[in-house]
C-alpha positions as CSV (number, residue, x, y, z in Angstrom):
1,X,0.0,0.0,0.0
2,X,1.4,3.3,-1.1
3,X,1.5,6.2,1.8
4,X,-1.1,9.4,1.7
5,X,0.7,11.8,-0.3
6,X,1.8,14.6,1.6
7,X,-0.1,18.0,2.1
8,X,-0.1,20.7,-0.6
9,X,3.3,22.8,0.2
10,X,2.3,26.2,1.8
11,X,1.6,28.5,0.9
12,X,-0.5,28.5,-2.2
13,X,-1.8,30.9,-4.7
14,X,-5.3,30.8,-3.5
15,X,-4.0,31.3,0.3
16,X,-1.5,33.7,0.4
17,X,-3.7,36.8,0.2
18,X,-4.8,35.5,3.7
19,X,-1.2,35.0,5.2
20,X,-0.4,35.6,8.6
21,X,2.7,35.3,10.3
22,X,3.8,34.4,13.9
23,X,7.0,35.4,15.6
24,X,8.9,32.2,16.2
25,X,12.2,30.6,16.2
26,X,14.1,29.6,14.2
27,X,12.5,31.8,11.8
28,X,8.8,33.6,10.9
29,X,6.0,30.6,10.7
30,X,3.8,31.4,7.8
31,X,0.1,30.4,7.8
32,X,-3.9,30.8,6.8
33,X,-6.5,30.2,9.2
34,X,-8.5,27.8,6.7
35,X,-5.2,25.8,6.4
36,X,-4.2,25.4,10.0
37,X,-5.3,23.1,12.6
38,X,-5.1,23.3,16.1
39,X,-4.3,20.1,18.0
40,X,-5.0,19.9,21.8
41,X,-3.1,16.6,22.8
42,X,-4.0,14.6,25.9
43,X,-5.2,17.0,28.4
44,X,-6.7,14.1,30.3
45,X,-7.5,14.2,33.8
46,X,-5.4,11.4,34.3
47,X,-2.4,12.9,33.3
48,X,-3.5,16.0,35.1
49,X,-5.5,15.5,38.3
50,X,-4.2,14.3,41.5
51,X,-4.3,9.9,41.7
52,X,-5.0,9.9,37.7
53,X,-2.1,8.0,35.8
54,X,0.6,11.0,36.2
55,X,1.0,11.1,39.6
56,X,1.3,7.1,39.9
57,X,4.3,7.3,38.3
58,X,5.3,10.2,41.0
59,X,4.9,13.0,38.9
60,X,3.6,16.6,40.0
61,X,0.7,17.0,38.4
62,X,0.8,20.6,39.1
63,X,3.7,21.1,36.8
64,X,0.6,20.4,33.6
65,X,-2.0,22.3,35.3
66,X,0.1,25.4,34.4
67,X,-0.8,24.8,31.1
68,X,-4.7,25.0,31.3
69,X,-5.0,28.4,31.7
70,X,-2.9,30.3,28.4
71,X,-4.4,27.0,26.4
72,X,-8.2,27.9,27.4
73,X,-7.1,31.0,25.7
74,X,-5.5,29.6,22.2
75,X,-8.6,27.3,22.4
76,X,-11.5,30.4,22.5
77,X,-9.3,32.6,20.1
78,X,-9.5,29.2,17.7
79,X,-12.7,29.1,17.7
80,X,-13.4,32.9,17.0
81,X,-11.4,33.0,14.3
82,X,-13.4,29.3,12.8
83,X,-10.0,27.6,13.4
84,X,-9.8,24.1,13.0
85,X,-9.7,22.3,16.3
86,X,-9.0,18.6,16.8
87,X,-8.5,17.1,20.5
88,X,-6.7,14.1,21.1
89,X,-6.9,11.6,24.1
90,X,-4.5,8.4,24.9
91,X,-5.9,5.8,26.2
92,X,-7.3,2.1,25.7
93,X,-10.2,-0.5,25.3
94,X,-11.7,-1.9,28.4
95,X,-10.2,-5.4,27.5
96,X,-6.9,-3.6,26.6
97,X,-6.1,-5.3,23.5
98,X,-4.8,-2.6,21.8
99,X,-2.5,-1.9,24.8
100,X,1.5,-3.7,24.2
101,X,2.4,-5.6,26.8
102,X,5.8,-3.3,26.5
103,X,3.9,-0.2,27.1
104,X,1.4,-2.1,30.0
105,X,4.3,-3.3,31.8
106,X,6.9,-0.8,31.8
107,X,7.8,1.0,34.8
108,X,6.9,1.2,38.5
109,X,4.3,3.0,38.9
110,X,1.7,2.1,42.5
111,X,-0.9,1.6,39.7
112,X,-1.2,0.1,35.8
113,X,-3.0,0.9,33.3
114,X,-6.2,-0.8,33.4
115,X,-6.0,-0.9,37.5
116,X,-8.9,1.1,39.2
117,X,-8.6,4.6,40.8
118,X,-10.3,7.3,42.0
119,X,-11.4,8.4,39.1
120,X,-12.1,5.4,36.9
121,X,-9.9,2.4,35.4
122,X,-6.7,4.4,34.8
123,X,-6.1,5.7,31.0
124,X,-9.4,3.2,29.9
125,X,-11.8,4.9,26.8
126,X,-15.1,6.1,28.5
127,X,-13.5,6.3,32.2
128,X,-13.8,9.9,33.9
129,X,-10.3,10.0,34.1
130,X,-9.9,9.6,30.3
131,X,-11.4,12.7,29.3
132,X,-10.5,16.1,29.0
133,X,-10.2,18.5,32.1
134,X,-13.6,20.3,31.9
135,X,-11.4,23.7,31.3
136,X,-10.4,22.6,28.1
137,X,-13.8,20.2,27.2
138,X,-14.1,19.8,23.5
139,X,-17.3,21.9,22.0
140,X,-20.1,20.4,19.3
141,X,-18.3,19.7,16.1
142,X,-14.8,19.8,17.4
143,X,-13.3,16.1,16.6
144,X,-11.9,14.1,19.3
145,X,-9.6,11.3,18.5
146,X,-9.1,8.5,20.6
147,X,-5.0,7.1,20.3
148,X,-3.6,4.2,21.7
149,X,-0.1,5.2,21.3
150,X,2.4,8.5,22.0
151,X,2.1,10.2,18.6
152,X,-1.5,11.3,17.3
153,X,-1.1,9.4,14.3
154,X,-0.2,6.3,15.0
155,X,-3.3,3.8,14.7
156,X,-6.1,7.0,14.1
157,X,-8.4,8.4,11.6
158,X,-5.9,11.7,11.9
159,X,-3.7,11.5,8.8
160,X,-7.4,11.3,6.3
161,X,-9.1,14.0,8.8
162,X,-6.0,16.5,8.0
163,X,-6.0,15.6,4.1
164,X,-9.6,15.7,4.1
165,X,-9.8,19.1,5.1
166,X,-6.6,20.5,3.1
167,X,-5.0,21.0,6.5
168,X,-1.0,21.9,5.7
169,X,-0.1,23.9,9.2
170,X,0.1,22.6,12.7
171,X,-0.4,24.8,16.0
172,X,0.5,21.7,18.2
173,X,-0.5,22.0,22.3
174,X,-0.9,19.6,25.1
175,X,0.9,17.3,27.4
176,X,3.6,15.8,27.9
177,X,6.3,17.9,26.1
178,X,8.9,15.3,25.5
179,X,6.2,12.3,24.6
180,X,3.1,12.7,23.4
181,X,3.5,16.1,22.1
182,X,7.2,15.1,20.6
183,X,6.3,12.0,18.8
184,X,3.7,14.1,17.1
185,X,5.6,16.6,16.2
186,X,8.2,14.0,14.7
187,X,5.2,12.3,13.1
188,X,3.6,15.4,11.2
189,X,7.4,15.9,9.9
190,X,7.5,12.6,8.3
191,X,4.5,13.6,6.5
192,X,5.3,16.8,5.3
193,X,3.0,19.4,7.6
194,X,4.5,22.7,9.4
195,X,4.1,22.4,12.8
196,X,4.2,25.3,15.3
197,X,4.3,24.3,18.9
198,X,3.2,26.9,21.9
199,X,5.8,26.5,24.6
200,X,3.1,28.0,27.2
201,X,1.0,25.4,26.1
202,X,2.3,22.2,26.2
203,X,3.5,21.3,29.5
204,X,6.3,18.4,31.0
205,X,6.2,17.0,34.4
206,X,10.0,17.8,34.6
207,X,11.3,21.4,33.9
208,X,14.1,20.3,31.9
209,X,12.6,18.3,29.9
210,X,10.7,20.8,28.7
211,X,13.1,23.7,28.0
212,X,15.1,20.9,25.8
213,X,12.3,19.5,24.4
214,X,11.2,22.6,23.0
215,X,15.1,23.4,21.8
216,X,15.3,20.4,19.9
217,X,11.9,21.1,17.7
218,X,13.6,24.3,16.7
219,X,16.9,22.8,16.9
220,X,19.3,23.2,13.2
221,X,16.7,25.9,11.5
222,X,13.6,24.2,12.8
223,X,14.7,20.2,12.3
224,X,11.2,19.2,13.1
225,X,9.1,22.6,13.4
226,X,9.0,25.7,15.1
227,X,8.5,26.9,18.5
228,X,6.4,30.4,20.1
229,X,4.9,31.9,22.7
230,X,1.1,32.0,22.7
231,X,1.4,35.7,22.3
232,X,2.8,35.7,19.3
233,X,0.0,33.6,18.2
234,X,-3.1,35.7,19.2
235,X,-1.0,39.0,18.3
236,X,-0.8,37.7,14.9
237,X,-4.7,36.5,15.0
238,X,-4.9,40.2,16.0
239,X,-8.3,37.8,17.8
240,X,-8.6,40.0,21.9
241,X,-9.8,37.1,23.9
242,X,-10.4,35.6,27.2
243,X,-10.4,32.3,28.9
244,X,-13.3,30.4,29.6
């Protein structure tokens, strides 16, 4: 089976005339509001709430809460524009079949995936804990993909949603910096998008993980994409708004 081909090269004829550009490194980041998605990745209570999946492992789940509140922003200016918006959640099948026994059994954390906790079987598709901190909940129309890997597109519908919609440009948000959000951002390289990633909103449990994480996106003129500040973003959406 040949691969999807990749996305249209940006910018086109057709889009140009509604170019905007964000102040980012390594250089400018070029892109239309009709060609750009923004993907929310795994802000799932049990990677952010106290006894959800996270802190198991012995994480401080306050380290992601910081990233609720300048995301709720990106999120509502989105919206106001008629941005794009795709929400992604890791987690598996009750019977966990499409859970490795690599990824089930690795580590030592008090409590497995699968195992119950206070707020549902940990990291399970329909569980409390597996959905989106109510800050952040997904509106009517917004698509929600369920993953049962790192990277978004590993075994999902994303890859034909993106083409579908002549999507070429990436705003990429969400948790955790060096995991979920890196393997997507390697992912969307492979297959040709431009993917800007919000270092205010996407958060690590470990400081330095996340200040190199985000240096090795924009690492040798952007080897996988480039990296700003929310403010950059909604100064270039010239969009005023507020959270919640």
């Amino acid at each position: 089976m040949f691969p999807t081909p990749f996305p249209t090269p940006f910018p086109t004829p057709e889009s140009s005339a509604d170019e905007i550009v964000v102040d980012a490194l390594p250089s400018p980041f070029p892109m239309t509001v009709a060609t750009t998605a923004l993907v929310v990745i795994d802000m799932q209570r049990d990677f952010l709430l106290p006894g959800g999946f996270g802190e198991t492992l012995g994480n401080d789940v306050g380290q992601l809460q910081k990233v609720v509140e300048p995301l709720a922003v990106v999120i509502a200016a989105a919206r106001a524009v008629g941005m794009t918006v795709i929400h992604t959640r890791e987690g598996h099948l009750p019977d966990l079949s499409d859970c490795p026994p690599a990824k089930l059994q690795r580590g030592k954390p008090s409590q497995r995936i699968g195992d119950p906790g206070p707020q549902g079987r940990i990291l399970i598709r329909g569980e409390y804990g597996h959905d989106i901190v109510d800050e952040l909940a997904p509106i009517p129309g917004e698509l929600v993909i369920d993953k049962p890997g790192k990277g978004a597109f590993y075994a999902t519908e994303l890859q034909d949603v993106l083409c579908a919609a002549g999507i070429t440009e990436l705003l990429v948000t969400g948790v955790t910096t060096e995991v979920c959000v890196h393997t997507t951002v390697r992912e969307a390289n492979d297959r040709g998008y431009n993917a800007l990633v919000l270092s205010d909103c996407v958060g690590s449990y470990f400081p330095e993980f996340q200040r190199v994480g985000l240096d090795m996106i924009a690492a040798q003129g952007g080897i996988f994409g480039w990296v700003a500040d929310s403010s950059a973003l909604l100064s270039a959406l010239s969009v005023p708004v507020l959270a919640g």
